[in-house]
C-alpha positions as a printed Julia matrix, in Angstrom:
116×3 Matrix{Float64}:
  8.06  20.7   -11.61
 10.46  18.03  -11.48
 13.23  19.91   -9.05
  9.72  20.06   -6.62
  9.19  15.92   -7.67
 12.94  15.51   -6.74
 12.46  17.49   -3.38
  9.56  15.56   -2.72
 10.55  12.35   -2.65
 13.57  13.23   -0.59
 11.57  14.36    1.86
  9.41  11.18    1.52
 12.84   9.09    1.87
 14.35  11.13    5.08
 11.11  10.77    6.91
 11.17   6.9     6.17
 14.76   7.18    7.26
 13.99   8.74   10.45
 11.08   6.6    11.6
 12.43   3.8    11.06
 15.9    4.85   12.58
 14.11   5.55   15.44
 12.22   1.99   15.38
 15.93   0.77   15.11
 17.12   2.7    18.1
 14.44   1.29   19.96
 14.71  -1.96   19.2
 18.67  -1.66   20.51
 17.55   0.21   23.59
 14.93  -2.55   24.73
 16.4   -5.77   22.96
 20.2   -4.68   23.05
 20.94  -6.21   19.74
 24.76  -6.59   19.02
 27.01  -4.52   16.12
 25.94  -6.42   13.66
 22.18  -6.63   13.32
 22.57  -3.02   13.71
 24.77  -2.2    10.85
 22.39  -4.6     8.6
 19.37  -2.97    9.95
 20.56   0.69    9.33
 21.82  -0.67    5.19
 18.27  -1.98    4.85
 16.8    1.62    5.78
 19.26   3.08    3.28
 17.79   0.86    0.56
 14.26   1.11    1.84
 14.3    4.44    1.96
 15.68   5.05   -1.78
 13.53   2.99   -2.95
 10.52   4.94   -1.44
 12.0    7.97   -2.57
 12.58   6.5    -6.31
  9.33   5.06   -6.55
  7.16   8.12   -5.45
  9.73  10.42   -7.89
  8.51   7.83  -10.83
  5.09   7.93  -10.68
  4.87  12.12  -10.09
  7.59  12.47  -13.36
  6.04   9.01  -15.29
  8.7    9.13  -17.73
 12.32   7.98  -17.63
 11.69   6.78  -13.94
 14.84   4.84  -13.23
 16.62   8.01  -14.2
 14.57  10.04  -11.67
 14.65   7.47   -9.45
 18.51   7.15   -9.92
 19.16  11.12   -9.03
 16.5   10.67   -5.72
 19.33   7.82   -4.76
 22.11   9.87   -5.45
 20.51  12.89   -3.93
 19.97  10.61   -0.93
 23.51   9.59   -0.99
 25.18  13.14   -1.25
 23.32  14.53    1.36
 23.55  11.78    3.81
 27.21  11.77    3.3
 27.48  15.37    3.8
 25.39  15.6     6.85
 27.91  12.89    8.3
 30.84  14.59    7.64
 29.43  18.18    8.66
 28.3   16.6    12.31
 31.6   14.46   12.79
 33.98  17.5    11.94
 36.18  14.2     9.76
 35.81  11.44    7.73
 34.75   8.67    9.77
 33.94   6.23    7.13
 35.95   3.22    5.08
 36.16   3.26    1.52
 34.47   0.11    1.3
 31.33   1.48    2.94
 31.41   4.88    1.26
 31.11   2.71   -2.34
 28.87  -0.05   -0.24
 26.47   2.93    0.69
 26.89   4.64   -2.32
 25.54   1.65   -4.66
 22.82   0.73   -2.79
 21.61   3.76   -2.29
 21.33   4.24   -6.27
 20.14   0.62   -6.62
 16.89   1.78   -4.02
 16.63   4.51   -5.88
 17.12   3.01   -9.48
 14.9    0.12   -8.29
 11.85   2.34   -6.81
 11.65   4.54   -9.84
 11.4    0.78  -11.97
  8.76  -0.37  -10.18
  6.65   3.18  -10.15
């Protein structure tokens, strides 16, 4: 039950992810936003979509949510990081935004599951 819960709100979190990349991609094609807004906009998916993710794994599991809620954000992490490096063929990333990413992915995560 709660590997399914997990795998769930993963799901829930990498189809928020990919919408709203999408609405992101868009929004550079027709407004051609610079660098920055970009990077900003793609961190506040990150979080968004943790914290999605955290809060639906909450209320399916309804106890220890942060922990659950914590995992979904490290899932998120791991497998975003690995998917990166697998379609790159090299680490393409600074330290500082490997931690960056890392934390706020758990804080969505930790976050969502505190709020379910």
């Amino acid at each position: 039950m709660k590997v399914k819960a997990i795998l769930r709100s993963l799901f829930l979190a990498y189809l928020l992810s990919g919408v709203c990349l999408l609405l992101l991609a868009l929004l550079v094609f027709k407004l051609d936003i610079g660098k920055g807004p970009v990077t900003v906009g793609i961190l506040v998916i990150y979080v968004l979509s943790c914290l999605a993710g955290g809060f639906l794994a909450g209320k399916i599991l309804r106890q220890d949510k942060y922990r659950w809620g914590f995992l979904v954000g490290l899932c998120y992490f791991v497998l975003l990081a690995a998917v990166s490096f697998a379609v790159q063929r090299k680490w393409d990333m600074s330290f500082q935004h490997l931690v960056t990413t890392f934390f706020m992915c758990l804080g969505g995560g930790t976050l969502g599951g505190m709020l379910s």
